[in-house]
N, C-alpha and C positions, 0 to 999 in steps of 0.2 A: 160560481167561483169556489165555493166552499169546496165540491168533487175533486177540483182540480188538484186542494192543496197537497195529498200523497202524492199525484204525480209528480207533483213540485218537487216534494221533501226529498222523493225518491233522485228526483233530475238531480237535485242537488248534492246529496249523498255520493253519486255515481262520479259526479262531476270531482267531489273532494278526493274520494277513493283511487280516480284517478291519476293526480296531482299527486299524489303522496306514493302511488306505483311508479311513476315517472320521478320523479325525487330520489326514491331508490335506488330506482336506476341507474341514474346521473351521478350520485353521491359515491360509489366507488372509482369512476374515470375517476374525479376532480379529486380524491383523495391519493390515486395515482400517478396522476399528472405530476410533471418535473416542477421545481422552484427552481427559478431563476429570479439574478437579482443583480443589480448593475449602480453603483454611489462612487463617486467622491472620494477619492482617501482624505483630502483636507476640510473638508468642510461636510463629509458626510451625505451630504444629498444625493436622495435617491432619482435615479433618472431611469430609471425600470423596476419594476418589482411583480412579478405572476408567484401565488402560492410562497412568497419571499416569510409570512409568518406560519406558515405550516411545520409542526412538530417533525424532525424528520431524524433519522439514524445517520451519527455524523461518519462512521469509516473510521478512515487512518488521518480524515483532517483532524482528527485529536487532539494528532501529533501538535500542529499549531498551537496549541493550549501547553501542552507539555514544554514542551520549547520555550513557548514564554513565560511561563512558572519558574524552570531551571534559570533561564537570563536575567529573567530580576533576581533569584537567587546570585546571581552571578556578579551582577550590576549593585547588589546590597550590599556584597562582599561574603557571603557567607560562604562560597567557595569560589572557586577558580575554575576557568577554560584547562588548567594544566593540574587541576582535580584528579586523580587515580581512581577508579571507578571498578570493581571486581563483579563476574556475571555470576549472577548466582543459580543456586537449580530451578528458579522459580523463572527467571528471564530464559535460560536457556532454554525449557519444555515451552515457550510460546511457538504458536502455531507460526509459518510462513505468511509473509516475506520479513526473510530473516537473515543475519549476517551469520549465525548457526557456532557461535564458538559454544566452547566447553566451560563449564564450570569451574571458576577460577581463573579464569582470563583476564588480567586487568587492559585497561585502557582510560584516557583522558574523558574529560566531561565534551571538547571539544570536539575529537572524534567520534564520540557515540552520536552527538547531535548530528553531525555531518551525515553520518549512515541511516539514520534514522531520517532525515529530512528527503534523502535521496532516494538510495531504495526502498524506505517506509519499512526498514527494520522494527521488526515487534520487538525483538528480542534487547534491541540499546535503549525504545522508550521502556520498559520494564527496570532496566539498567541505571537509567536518570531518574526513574522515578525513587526506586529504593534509595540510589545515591541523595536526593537531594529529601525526599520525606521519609526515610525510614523503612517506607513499607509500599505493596501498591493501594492499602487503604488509605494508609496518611498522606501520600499525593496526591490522590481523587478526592482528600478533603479540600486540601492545597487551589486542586485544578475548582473545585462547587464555590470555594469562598472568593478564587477572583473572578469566577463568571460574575458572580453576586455586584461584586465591586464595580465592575465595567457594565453593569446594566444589561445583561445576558440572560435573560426572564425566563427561556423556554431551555433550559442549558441543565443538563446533569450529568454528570460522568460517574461511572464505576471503576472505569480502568484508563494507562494511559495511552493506550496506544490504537485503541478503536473496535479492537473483536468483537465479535457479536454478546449483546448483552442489553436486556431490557430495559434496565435505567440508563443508558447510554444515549440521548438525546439532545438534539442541537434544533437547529433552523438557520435558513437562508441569513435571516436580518442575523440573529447572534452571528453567524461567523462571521458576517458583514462588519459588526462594531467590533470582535476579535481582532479582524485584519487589521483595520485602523487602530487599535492600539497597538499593535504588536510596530508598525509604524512610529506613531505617536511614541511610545515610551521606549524604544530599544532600537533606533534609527543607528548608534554601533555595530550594532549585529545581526542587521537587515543580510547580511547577506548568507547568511545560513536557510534563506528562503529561496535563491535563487543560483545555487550552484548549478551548474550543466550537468556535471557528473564527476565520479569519485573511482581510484586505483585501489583498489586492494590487491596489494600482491601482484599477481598474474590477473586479476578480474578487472575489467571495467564497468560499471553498472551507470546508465545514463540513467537521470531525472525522467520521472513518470508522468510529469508533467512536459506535454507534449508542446506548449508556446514556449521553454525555456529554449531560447539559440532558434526559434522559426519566427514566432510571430515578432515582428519591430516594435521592440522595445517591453517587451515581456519582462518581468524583472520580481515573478515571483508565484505563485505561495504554497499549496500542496495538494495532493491526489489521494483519494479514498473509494475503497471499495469492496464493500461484502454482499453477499446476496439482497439482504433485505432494505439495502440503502437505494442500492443502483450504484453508477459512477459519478461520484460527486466530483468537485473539481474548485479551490478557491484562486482564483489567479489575480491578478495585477498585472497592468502595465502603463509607460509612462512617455508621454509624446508632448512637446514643444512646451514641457514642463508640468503639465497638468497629468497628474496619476490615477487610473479607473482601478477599479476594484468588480472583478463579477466573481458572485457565486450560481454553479451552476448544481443541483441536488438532483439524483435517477435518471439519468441519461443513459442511453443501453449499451453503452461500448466505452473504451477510453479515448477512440478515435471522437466518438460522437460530442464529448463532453467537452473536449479540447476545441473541436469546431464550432460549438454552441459559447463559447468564451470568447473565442474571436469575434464570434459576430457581434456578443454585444459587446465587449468594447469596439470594435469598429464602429457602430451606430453612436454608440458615447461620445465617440472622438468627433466625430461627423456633427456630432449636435451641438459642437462644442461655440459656433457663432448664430446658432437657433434655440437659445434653449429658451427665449423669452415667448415664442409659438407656443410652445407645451406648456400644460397645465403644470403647478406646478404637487412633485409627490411627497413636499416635505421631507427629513432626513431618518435616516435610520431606525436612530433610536425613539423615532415618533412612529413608526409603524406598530400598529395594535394587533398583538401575540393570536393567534388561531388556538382555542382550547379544544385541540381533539388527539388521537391516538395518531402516533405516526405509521404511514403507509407501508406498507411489509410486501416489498419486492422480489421475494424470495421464488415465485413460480416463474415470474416472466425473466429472473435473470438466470435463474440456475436448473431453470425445470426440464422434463425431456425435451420439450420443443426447441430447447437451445440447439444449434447447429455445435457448439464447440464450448467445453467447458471456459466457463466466466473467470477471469481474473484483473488484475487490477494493471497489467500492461498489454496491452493491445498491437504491440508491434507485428504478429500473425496477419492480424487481423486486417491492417491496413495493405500488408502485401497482399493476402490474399484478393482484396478490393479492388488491386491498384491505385490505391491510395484516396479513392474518392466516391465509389457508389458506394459502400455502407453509409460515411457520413450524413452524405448531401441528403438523401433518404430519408436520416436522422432527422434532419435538421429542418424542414419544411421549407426549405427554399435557402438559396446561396447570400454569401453577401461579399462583395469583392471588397477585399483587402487593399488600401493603398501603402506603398513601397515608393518613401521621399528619396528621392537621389536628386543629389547637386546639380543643376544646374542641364535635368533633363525631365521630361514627361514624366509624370510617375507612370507608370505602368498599373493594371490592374492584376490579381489573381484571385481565384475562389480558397474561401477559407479551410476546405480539405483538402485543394491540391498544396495548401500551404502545410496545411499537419502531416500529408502527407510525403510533404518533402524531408531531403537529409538536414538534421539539426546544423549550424554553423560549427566550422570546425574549431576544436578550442581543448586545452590541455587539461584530463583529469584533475581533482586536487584527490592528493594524497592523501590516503587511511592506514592507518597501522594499530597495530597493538601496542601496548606499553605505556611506558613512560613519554614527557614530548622530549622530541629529538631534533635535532638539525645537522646540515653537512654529513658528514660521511656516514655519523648518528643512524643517522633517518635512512640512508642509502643503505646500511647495513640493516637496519627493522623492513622494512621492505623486503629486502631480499631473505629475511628470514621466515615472512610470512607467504613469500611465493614459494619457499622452497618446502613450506607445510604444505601447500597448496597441491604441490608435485607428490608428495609424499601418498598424502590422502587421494588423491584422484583414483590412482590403480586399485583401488582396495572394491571398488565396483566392481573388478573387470576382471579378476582373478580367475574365475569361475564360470561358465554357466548356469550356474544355480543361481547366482548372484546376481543375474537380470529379470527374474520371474519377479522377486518383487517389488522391480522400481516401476512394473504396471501394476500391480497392488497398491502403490503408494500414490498417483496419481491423483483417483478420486480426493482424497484429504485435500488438496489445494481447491477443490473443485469451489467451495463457498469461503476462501480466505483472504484475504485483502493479499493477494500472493502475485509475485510477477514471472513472466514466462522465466525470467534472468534469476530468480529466485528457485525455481522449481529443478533446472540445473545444478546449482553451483551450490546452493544448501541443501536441499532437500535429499539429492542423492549421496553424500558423503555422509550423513548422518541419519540415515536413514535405517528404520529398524533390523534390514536383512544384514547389515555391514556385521552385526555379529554370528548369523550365520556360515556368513562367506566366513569370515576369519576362522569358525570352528572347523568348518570344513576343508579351508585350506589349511591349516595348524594339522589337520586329520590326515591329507595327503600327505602334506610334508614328513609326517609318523611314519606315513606306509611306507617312504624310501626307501628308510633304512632295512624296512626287514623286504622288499623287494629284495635290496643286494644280497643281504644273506639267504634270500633262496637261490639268488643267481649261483652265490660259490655256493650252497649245497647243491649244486645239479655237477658240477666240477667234481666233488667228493665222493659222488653216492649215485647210484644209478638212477632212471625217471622216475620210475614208481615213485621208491623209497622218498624222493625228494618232493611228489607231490602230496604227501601225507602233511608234510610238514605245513602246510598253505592254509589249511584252515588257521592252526593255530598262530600263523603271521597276518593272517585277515585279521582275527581277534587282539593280534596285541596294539592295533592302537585304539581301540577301544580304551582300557584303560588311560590312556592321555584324554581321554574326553572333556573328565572334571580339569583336567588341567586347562583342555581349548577353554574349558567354560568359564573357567575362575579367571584368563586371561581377557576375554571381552568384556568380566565386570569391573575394569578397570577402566575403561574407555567407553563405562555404558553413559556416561553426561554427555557425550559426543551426541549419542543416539537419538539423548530428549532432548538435544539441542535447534 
């Protein structure tokens, strides 16, 4: 026996060595793997939970936090839905998806929220946050002391709106007990989570959230998305009275994440006269927090291998699919949707051809600048921001020089919580070559004039003599240069906007 013991020690050793190679191994999937998470809005019980306490990068779901910081500001009294709000240079330079005004734009507390809840403007949560704390430190203190309050353990915010940034950290279960308060304490102004979509001016921008107007009975919460989160997604919805709540964390598309939300609520709803079979998983705020580093998604969402740069609206994406093989792929198997109609069969449908169908049809709500308005008020602010709208659109298209860099500008949305509708409609009106273009068109418009006056000296004077004169009309609008120049630093907040 004694001989044997090395070989022993040795079996054994090999046998540890290997356990801990295979550990390895395993330990980055499961740190990659998505959180999902599926509870109760009223009573909080969890009825799914995978990776549900896992540290994870929350996005533009932030916003949720933002939002209900500002409402109970609202709800205290300490300002007003009809609060004057002004953009400052600090809100305007945030990165896309942005509503892109200029510094010094006022507008309501009401309407930023709206833009910000919809299109996931960075630029109105920056807006709310200065308005209501000061500064975007003093609201991220704001947003850390009521995570603290609501029992949000794995929660710390740097900013309000979700950009990339290392103390910026949530989880499944936090957004989980977020939602339900945000429920719980501001059931007046639940419906700033589930608008369809918003008019500005001439733009319409639908909710990024894909169940808002498809899945029956959808009735809320928000969309987030940067490189290193993946596609998060917090949704709600609410059937024969009883309200589900799922978070869904790194799902690879926005189609995927929205399908992955219907199916667990569909199983939720389903479970809803079996839930005494299943074990049961306790409520949210009993779920015990994962102490490790949140997973950093940033190769598999943004890396070469992507077929199409990432952003946080996916409407491409789904036509390109026809609306159901990205998801279904996603999603490891379908779950059919039921659709209650009176007094016939329900029907069944799979949960991508449902994301992938047209949202139900339903009237923008209004956004505007300013002060609030109504009746003719408001029909008049409307029309003054569609006619900015007109104004600024040509200023692209003056030129051909003036399209070389709106593929320069491309990349920058490439890791932004930015939507296809975003990268249009803001990105190219304020885009850094617009002072370009203007210098160079200001430049044209110079040479006109001395054009004509070569035209009448050729009238005057014979060829020759008249073409001497051409250098020195080429040169004179050089001179207006500093003028083009000093002219775009008037309109440079546009640019950082």
């Amino acid at each position: 026996m004694h001989p044997l013991r090395p070989l022993l020690r040795k079996s054994l050793f090999n046998l540890f060595a290997a356990s801990l190679a295979c550990a390895a191994l395993l330990a980055p999937r499961a740190a990659s793997a998505e959180a999902l998470l599926l509870i109760e809005a009223d009573s909080g019980k969890v009825l799914q939970a995978d990776n549900a306490t896992i540290p994870w990068y929350p996005a533009s779901v932030t916003k949720i936090m933002t939002a209900y910081v500002t409402l109970k500001a609202v709800k205290d009294g300490r300002l007003t839905l009809d609060t004057l709000l002004t953009v400052s240079p600090t809100a305007a330079s945030q990165s896309p998806s942005k509503m892109g005004f200029r510094p010094g734009t006022q507008l309501t507390v009401d309407n930023a929220l709206k833009m910000m809840m919809v299109k996931s403007a960075n630029d109105m949560a920056v807006v709310l946050a200065e308005g209501v704390g000061g500064s975007i430190d003093g609201f991220s203190a704001m947003m850390n002391d009521t995570a603290k309050k609501l029992g949000m353990t794995q929660t710390s915010y740097v900013n309000p709106n979700g950009l990339p940034a290392d103390g910026q950290i949530t989880s499944a279960r936090d957004l989980g007990i977020l939602a339900r308060a945000f429920l719980r304490d501001l059931p007046e102004y639940e419906y700033f989570v589930h608008i369809p979509a918003i008019r500005f001016g001439k733009r319409i921008t639908g909710n990024f959230n894909k169940l808002i107007g498809r899945y029956p009975g959808a009735d809320g919460f928000k969309t987030g998305f940067i490189c290193a989160s993946g596609y998060n997604l917090v949704a709600s919805a609410t059937r024969n009275g009883r309200r589900l709540i799922a978070v869904v964390l790194g799902a690879n598309s926005g189609t995927a994440r929205a399908v992955k939300a219907a199916q667990l609520l569909e199983r939720g709803f389903a479970q809803d006269n079996l839930t005494w079979l299943r074990p049961s998983l306790g409520t949210v705020d009993n779920l015990v927090p994962v102490d490790a580093s949140p997973p950093n998604l940033r190769d598999e969402m943004c890396g070469p291998n992507r077929k199409r740069p990432a952003s946080d609206d996916d409407d491409a994406l789904i036509a390109a699919n026809g609306g159901a093989t990205g998801s279904a792929s996603a999603t490891g198997g379908e779950a059919q949707v039921t659709f209650f109609t009176a007094g016939l069969q329900p029907p069944l449908i799979k949960a991508s051809e449902l994301i992938a169908s047209a949202p139900a049809a339903t009237e923008p709500v209004l956004v505007y600048t300013g002060p609030t308005r109504t009746g003719t008020a408001l029909i008049a602010a409307v029309a003054a921001d569609a006619d900015q709208q007109t104004v600024a659109k040509p200023r692209g298209k003056k030129s051909r020089v003036a399209k070389k860099p709106d593929a320069a500008d491309k990349p920058k949305d490439g890791n932004k919580d930015a939507g296809k509708e975003s990268k249009t409609a803001a990105a190219k009106p304020a885009a850094k070559p617009d002072a370009k273009s203007d210098t160079k068109s200001d430049t044209k418009a110079a040479a006109k004039p001395a054009g004509t006056k070569h035209a009448a000296a050729k009238h005057d004077a014979a060829a020759k003599p008249a073409e001497k004169p051409a250098p020195s009309g080429d040169q004179a609008p050089k001179p207006a240069k500093p003028k083009a120049a000093t002219k775009p630093a008037a309109t440079k907040p546009a640019n950082n906007s």
